[in-house]
C-alpha positions, 0 to 999 in steps of 0.5 A: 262637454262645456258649452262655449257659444249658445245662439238661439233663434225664434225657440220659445218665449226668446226670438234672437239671444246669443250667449258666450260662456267660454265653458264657464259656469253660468247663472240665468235670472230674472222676473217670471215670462223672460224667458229664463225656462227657455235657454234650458228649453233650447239646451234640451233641443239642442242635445235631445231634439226635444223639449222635455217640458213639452211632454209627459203627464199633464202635456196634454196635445202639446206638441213640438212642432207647434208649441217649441217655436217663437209665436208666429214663426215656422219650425224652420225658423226655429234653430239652436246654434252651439259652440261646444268643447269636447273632451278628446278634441283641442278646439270646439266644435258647432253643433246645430239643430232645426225644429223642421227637422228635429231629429237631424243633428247638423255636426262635422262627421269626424267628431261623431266619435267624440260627440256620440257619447254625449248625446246618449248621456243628454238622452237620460236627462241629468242635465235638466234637473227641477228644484222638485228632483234636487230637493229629494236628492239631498234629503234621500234618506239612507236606505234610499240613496242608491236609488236616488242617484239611479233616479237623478241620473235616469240609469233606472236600467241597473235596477233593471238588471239588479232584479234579473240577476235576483230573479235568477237566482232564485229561480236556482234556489227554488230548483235546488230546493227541488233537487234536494227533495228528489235527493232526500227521497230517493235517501229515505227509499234506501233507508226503508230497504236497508232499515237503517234510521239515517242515509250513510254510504258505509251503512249502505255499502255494509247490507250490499255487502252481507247479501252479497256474501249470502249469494257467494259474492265478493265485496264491493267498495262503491255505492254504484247500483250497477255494482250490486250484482256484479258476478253473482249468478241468479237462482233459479227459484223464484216465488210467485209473484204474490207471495215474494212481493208480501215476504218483500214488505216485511222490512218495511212493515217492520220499520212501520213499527219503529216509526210508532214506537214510544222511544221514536216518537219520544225523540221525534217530540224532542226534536219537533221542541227544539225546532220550533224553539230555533224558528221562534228564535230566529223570527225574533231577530230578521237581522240574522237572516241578513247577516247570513246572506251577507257572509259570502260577499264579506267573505270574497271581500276579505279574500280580494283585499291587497296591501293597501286595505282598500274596498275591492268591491268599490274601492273605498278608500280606508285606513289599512287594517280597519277594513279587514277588521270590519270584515272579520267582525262581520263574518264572526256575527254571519258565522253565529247566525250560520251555526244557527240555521244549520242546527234548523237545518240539521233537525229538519234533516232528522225529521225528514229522514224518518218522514221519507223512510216512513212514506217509502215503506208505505209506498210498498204497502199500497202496492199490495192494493190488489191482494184481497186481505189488503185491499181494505186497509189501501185507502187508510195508507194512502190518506197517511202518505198523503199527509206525510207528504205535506209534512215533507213540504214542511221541513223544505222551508221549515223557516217559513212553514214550519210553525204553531200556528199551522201545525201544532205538535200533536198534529205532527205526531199524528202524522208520524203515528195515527190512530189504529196504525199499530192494529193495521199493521198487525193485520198485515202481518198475520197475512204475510205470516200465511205465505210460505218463507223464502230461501235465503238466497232468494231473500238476498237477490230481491233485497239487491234488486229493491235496492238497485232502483232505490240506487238507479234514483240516488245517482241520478237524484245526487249528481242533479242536485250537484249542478244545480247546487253549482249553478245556484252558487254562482247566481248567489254570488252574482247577485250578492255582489253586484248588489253590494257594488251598485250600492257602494258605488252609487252611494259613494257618488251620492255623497261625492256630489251632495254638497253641491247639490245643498249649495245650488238649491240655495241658489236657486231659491235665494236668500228664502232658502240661506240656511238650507242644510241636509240632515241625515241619519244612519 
């Protein structure tokens, strides 16, 4: 829009004033109480169908109605008459705007098309700018620019949905985290029946398959818990309940034992060393966390390039090639810091394995709370599950949570192996020695009817985490990107109108000010 007449009447401090701009820049001064504030005044009204000055903090019970018009003239006296040129149209158009009614624009309807999306950018305000609000757009340090723009042009909203799209995506982070967890769990459930020390399919696949051969089956090729039994005819001698339930823990008494072993808790200390050595590593140097969550953007970056080398998140223009090496340089620095947290990672995985096996086999124990032998001994299994249960929540975050200060590596040990562990568990074992054996038959049926709801929760657990891992990706993705694009944007607008700025704060404070200049540092 330019301005091409501006006629006002009985507005504030000025009573009658016509000025012809032929849409060409113009400068207003003069002494203080000649009405310079209200042409600006009149602008405002004019677009707005208020006074920007008249409101806001310190106001008071100022009003528009009895405040914007001329002393001793009535609010239908008080008009704003515009001769504008708008883009789209060849000839200016008049718009008029009365205080009695100022919420009413007077205008040909067959420009609203045109004129509409000039009113709504007057709504935010860019065109009314203080000394205060110049003066702190030129001098935005770096890290701030982007919001300095946001500021001064009064588009707050993309913060607005910046913070959205974060707040989504780590609302995915966190229900991924969970489904992550439910996953490791039911791995751990599986490891404890087939007492393997990690998760693997094949490992899995070959105990499902040797009970199988036992009870005349024929092999299976996929881990599916409704496969398990598939043709095999059941036996018809079963135990008592009891007796087949104690003969059951055996396993897991059993991997109680390799739990607290010297050999285990020798490389469980050699583990919980090198993560704590990783965390300190990493806490050392908080770049490296930004650099990782970097990599996926400058990866898309890199894979939308065309031959003109140019950004294609924000199209900057560069050199052709400097930019690609950029990107490159930056993905080799993420993939360092990424090789990093996976070996956090890595190991966290490792202790958590044992830490779910463990609690798994314990789980079965404090089933046997109602057998009398046992009975006594259900509050020290529990008080155990309980704290492993903490070292589980732990190893999720183990980047935040995982450190000295909270848990020293003897806790950690006594988590895995308390005190008088060994002399429970054999107490237990004498018990389940005075139950009669099973057949081997019987002890194959029940070892695939364990693992059939260990798989029940594996399927469900793993196919859960697969979407959510879908949906996080796509949220981290959107967030990082719109991020990376607002700001390259908006920073490009910044510098594209900054000298401008300079040279009319000069203006507006004369020779006091002849010097003035920008500083900035990177």
């Amino acid at each position: 829009m330019k301005l091409i007449e501006l006629e006002i009447q009985n507005i504030r401090g000025i009573k009658q004033l016509k000025l012809i701009q032929e849409g060409k820049n113009f400068l207003i001064y003069g002494p203080n109480g000649s009405g310079k504030s209200a042409v600006v005044d009149a602008i405002d009204f004019l677009l707005t169908g208020q006074i920007s000055r008249l409101k806001g903090e310190g106001t008071g019970s100022i009003t528009l109605k009895e405040h914007g018009p001329h002393i001793e003239h009535q609010p239908d006296e008080a008009i704003v008459r515009g001769k504008i040129k708008l883009h789209g149209l060849e000839e200016p158009v008049e718009i008029i705007r009365c205080m009695k009614a100022p919420n009413k624009l007077e205008f040909d309807d067959s420009i609203r098309p045109y004129l509409d999306p000039v009113i709504e950018l007057a709504k935010r305000g860019q065109f009314v700018l203080t000394r205060t609000q110049i003066l702190n757009f030129i001098t935005a340090q770096p890290a701030n620019r982007a919001a300095a723009i946001q500021t001064l042009l009064n588009i707050q909203e993309i913060e607005t949905i910046r913070k959205k799209l974060v707040k989504i995506r780590n609302k995915f982070d966190k229900d991924l985290k969970a489904e992550k967890k439910h996953l490791d769990i039911s791995k751990g459930a599986i490891n404890a029946t087939t007492q393997a020390e990690s998760f693997n399919e094949e490992t899995v696949l070959e105990f499902i398959n040797q009970n199988r051969a036992v009870l005349n089956g024929e092999p299976v090729s996929n881990l599916i818990w409704s496969k398990l039994k598939e043709e095999i005819i059941m036996h018809t001698f079963i135990p008592a309940k009891e007796e087949n339930t104690i003969n059951l823990i055996e396993k897991d008494i059993q991997n109680l034992f390799n739990v607290i072993s010297d050999q285990n808790q020798q490389r469980i200390a050699a583990l919980d060393e090198e993560l704590r050595l990783l965390i300190k590593d990493i806490k050392q140097e908080p770049e490296l966390i930004k650099d990782l969550g970097r990599l996926k953007l400058t990866e898309l970056g890199l894979s939308l390039l065309d031959e003109t080398g140019d950004c294609p998140l924000c199209n900057a223009v560069w050199d052709k090639g400097e930019l690609e090496d950029k990107f490159k340089h930056r993905i080799e620095l993420s993939k360092q810091t990424k090789k990093i947290m996976n070996n956090v990672e890595e190991i966290s995985n490792k202790l958590m394995e044992d830490v779910n096996k463990t609690i798994s086999s314990i789980e079965k124990i404090i089933l046997l709370s109602e057998v009398p032998e046992i009975k006594s001994e259900i509050d020290f299994y529990q008080d155990w599950c309980s704290r492993l249960q903490t070292l589980r929540d732990l190893l999720t975050d183990s980047l935040n949570k995982y450190s000295e200060s909270q848990f020293s590596q003897e806790m950690i040990r006594k988590m895995l192996a308390p005190d008088n562990i060994f002399e429970s568990l054999q107490n237990i074992l004498t018990i389940k020695k005075k139950i009669p054996k099973i057949s081997t038959e019987q002890h194959a049926w029940d070892n695939l009817t364990r693992l059939e709801e260990d798989l029940k929760m594996y399927e469900n657990a793993q196919k859960q985490y697969l979407l959510t891992n879908i949906n996080f990706e796509k949220a981290d993705l959107l967030s990082n990107s719109f991020q990376q694009a607002k700001d390259n944007i908006l920073i490009k607008l910044y510098e594209e109108i900054r000298d401008r700025f300079v040279e009319l704060y000069k203006i507006l404070h004369g020779n006091d000010e002849n010097n003035f200049t920008y500083c900035f540092t990177s």
